[in-house]
Each structure stands twice: as structure tokens, then as C-alpha cells.
C-alpha positions in Angstrom: 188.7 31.5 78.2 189.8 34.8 79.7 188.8 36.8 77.1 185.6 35.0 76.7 184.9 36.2 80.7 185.8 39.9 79.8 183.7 40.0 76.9 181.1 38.9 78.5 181.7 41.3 81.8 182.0 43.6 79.5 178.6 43.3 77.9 176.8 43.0 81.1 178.5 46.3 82.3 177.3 48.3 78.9 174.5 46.9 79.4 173.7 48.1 83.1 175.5 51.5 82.4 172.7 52.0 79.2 169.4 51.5 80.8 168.4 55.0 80.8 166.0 56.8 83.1 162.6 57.4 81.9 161.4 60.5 83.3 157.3 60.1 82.5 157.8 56.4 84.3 156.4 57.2 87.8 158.2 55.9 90.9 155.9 54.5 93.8 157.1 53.5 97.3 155.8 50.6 98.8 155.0 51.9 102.3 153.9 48.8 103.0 155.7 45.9 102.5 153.2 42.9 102.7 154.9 41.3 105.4 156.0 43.0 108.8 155.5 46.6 110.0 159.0 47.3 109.4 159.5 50.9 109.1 156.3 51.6 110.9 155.9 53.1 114.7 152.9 52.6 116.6 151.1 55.0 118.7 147.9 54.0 120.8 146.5 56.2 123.4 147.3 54.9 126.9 150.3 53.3 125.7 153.6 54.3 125.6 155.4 54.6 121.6 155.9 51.4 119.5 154.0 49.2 122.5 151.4 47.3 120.5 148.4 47.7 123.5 146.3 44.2 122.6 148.2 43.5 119.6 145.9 45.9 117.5 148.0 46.6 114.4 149.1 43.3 112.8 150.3 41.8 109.6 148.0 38.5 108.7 147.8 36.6 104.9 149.6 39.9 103.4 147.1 42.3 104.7 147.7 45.1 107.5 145.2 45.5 109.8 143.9 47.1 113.1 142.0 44.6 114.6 140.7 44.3 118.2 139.7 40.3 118.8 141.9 40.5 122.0 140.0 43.2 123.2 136.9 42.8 125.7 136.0 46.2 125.6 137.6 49.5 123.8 138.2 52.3 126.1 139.4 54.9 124.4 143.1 53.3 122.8 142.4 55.2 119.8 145.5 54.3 117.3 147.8 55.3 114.7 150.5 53.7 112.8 152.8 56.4 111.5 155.6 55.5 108.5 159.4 56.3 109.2 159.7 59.3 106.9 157.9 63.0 106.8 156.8 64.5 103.3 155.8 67.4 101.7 154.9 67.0 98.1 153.2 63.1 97.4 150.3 61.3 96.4 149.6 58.4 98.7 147.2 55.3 97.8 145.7 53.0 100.0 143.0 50.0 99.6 141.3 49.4 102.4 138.3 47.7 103.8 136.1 47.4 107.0 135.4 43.9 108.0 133.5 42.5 111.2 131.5 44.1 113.8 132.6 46.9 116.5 134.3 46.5 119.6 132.2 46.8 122.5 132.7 50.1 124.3 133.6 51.6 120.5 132.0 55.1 119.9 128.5 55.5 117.3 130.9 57.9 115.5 133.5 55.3 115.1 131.2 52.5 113.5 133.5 51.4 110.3 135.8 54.9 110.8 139.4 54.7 109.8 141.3 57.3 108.6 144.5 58.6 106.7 146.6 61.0 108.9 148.0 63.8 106.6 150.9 66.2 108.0 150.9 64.3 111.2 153.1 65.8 114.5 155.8 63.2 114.7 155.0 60.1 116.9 157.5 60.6 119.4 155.8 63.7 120.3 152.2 62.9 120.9 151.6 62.5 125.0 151.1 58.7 126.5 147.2 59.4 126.8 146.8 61.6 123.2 144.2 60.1 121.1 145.0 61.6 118.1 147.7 63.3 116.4 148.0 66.8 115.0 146.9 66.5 111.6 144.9 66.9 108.6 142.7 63.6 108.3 141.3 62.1 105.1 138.5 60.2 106.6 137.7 56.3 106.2 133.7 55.5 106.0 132.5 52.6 105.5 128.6 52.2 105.3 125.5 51.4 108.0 123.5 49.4 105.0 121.1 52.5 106.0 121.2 55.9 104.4 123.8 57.6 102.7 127.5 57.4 104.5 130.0 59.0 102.7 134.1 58.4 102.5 137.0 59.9 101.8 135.7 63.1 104.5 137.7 65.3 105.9 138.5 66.0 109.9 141.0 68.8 111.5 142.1 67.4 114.5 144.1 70.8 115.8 144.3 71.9 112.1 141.8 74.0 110.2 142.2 74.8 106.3 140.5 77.0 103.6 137.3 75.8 101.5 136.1 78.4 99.1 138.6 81.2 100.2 137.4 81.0 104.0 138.5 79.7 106.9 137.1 76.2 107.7 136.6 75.9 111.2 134.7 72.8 112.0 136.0 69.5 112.8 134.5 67.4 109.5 132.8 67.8 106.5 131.5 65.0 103.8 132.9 64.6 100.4 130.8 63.9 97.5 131.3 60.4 97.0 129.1 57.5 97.5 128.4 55.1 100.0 130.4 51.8 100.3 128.2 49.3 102.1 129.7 45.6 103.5 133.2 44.6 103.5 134.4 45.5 99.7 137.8 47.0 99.1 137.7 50.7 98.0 140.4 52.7 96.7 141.7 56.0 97.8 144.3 58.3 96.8 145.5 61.7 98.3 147.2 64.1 96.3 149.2 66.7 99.0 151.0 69.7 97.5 153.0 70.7 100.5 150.7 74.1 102.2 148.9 74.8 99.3 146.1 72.2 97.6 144.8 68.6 99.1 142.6 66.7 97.0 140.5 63.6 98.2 140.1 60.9 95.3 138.0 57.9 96.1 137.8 55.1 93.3 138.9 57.1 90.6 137.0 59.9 91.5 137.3 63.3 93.0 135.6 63.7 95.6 136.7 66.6 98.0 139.7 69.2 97.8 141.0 72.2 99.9 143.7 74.9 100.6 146.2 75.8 103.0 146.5 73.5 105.7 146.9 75.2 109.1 147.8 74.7 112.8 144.1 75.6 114.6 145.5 79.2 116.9 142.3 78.3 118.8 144.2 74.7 120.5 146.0 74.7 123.7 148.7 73.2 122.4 149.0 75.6 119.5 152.1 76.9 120.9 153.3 73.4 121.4 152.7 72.6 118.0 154.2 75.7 116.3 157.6 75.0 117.4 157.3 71.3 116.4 156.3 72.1 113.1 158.2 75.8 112.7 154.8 77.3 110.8 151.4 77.4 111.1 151.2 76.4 108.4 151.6 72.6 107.5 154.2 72.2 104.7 155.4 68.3 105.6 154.4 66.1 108.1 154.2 62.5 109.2 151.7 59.9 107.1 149.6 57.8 109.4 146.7 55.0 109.6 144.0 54.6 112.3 142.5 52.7 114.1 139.0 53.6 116.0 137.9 50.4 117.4 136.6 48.5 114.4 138.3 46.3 112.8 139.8 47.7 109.1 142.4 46.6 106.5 144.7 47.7 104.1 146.3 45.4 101.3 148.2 48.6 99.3 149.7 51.1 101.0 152.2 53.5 98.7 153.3 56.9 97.7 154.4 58.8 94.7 156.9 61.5 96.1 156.6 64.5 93.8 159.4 66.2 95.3 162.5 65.8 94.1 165.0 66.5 91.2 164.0 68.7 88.7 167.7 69.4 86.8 166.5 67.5 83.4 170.1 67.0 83.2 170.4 64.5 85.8 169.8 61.3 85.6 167.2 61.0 88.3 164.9 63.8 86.7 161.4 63.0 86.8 158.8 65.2 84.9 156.2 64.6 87.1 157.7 66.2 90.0 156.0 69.5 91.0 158.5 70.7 94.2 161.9 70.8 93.2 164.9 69.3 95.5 168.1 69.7 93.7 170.2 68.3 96.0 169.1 65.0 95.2 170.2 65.2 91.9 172.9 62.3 90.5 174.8 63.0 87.2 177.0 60.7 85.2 
């Protein structure tokens, strides 16, 4: 009977030890988990970190969502839900739909307006009464059921970047995609290389990319925010999601880190990496 009971702890010990890595077989985080907000702070202007003003950000039947029924008018508690860990090097893809009608007191602007903060200032950073954080912001439309209303824009709160070797100055521009009217899910997908290329993909498609994402020198808190971040330009940052007074949720939220061991000797080499960080490598 003994040996029996090492034979067979033997076998299931070979047979751990020999699953190989596959280094094509990409790696996605679940950011979110489906259930809680674990590993998640909140920010919402007027409030001070991680208190949830009018319970706005919410897990409910698996989704995650900023809604405002508790809410008799919005006055400005613009919010943002920031994950634990900074990157540099990722794709991140969320699903996410607008639902419902606008909160009284909600801006025009911010009709069906969501938003995935890119290279966000940390959490603990932004001021009580900050509406939005330092950031590069992949822009969430969703559409009037009148004209054309596209998603997957860009905004540069404090930030500028570079479109077609020049400096982009103004606070938005529209991406090519279409318009996504009523409360259907839509898919979109960041790709961020660190300071160099961003690119906007909305339902398979690419709809919007830039350069050299960059603290704004024209901001009062540029100072400020060039010893937070140690560089103009923005390298790694904080991932956030918004919430601008209508209600909007998001049943996927994860990330492919592309930064990370590129030693092909190791055991944890992936192929698809594109920043290397050797000193996460594991060997036998």
C-alpha cells in the first residue's frame, strides 16, 4: 500500500513538474473579478479616497457599474475607479455599455460619456474636489439616436500627445468608428506601449492611434505632476474607469501585460512581450 501511495505521488509530481510553458499562449488579468471591487480604489470629486459618495460604483448580477439611482441631482462628483497596480507596456479590454437616462444636473457633454483613464496620476494624489485625474483618456460614447456619435475618442486631461508628428493641443478629438445607439455592449481594447504608440480599437477595429504621451507644460499643476510622475513624459501610470453622471457598465474588464521576461531561457518567457523586465524571470 505504501508503494502504491508513492507511485502514485510520484506521478502526480512528474506530471505537475512537465507541463511546460507555452510562450505564444497569452496571459490575461482579470482586473475585474465579477464579484466585489476588491483591488479597486475609488475616487469621486468632493469626496475623500475610497468613500463611495451615493454608492455610485457597485457590483450588481456580475456586472460593474457606475450608477447614480441614489442620486437627486449630480453636482459635479465626477468619478473614477482606479485598479491597484501602475503599467507601462499592456493591452487592456473592456465591454461596456450605457443603460438608462442621465442624472439630473448631468452635463450635455456627459450624455452616455464614460471613459478609460490611461497613465492616470495615482489616486491618492488627486485633491478632495479634483474632477479628473491626470491622464490620457480613451473616451466612452454611446449614441443620441440622432447623428453620428462616435467612440473610442480621445481627451487629454493635463496631457497632450503627438498626431501626425505635431503637437496635439486640444482637449478631444473623434476616432473613426461608428456610432453605437441604445444600450448594446461594445467592445474596446487599448493597446499602450509605455511613451511611445497608443492605439484605440473598438469592436475589432482600429479606430484612432497616437504618439508620445505627455504631461501638458501649459497646467498649473505641471510642476506638481512632474515630480509625481518623474518625466514629462508618461511611461506608466494608473488604469482607471469613469463615471460622468450616466449610468454605464462593464461586464469584462482585463489586461495583457506585455512587459515582462524576455530571457527565452526561462520558464516564464512569453513571445509576445514587447518591453523587457528580466528580473522577473524564474528558471528551473
Amino acid at each position: 500500500m505504501k508503494n502504491l501511495c508513492f507511485f502514485f505521488g510520484l506521478l502526480a509530481l512528474t506530471a505537475c513538474t512537465s507541463v511546460k510553458n507555452d510562450p505564444k499562449k497569452e496571459e490575461w488579468i482579470r482586473l475585474f473579478n465579477g464579484k466585489d471591487l476588491k483591488d479597486w480604489d475609488i475616487k469621486i470629486a468632493g469626496s475623500p479616497l475610497n468613500v463611495n459618495f451615493n454608492n455610485t460604483f457597485r457590483v450588481t448580477n456580475g456586472v460593474l457599474a457606475a450608477n447614480y439611482d441614489e442620486y437627486k441631482k449630480f453636482d459635479g462628483e465626477y468619478g473614477h475607479l482606479f485598479y491597484k497596480d501602475k503599467f507601462s507596456y499592456y493591452k487592456i479590454r473592456v465591454e461596456y455599455r450605457f443603460i438608462g437616462k442621465q442624472t439630473p444636473g448631468g452635463a450635455g457633454w456627459a450624455y452616455r460619456n464614460s471613459g478609460i483613464m490611461i497613465h492616470c496620476q495615482s489616486p491618492a494624489s488627486m485633491t478632495k474636489d479634483q474632477s479628473f485625474p491626470t491622464s490620457i483618456e480613451f473616451q466612452l460614447l454611446g449614441g443620441s439616436g440622432q447623428g453620428e456619435r462616435p467612440t473610442g475618442n480621445l481627451c487629454t486631461p493635463g496631457t497632450n500627445v503627438v498626431m501626425k508628428d505635431s503637437l496635439f493641443t486640444p482637449h478631444c478629438i473623434n476616432s473613426k468608428s461608428k456610432t453605437y445607439n441604445g444600450d448594446q455592449w461594445v467592445s474596446a481594447e487599448a493597446i499602450v506601449l509605455g511613451d511611445s504608440l497608443i492605439t484605440h480599437i473598438i469592436n475589432g477595429d482600429t479606430v484612432l492611434s497616437y504618439t508620445k504621451p505627455q504631461l501638458d507644460e501649459r497646467e498649473a499643476t505641471y510642476p506638481e505632476m512632474l515630480a509625481h510622475f518623474g518625466s514629462k513624459m508618461l511611461k506608466e501610470g494608473y488604469i482607471s474607469l469613469q463615471g460622468e453622471s450616466n449610468p454605464v457598465e462593464f461586464r469584462k474588464v482585463e489586461l495583457l501585460n506585455l512587459k515582462g521576461c524576455m530571457d527565452p531561457k526561462a520558464v516564464n518567457f512569453k513571445s509576445y512581450y514587447v518591453e523587457p523586465d528580466n528580473s522577473k524571470c524564474r528558471y528551473k
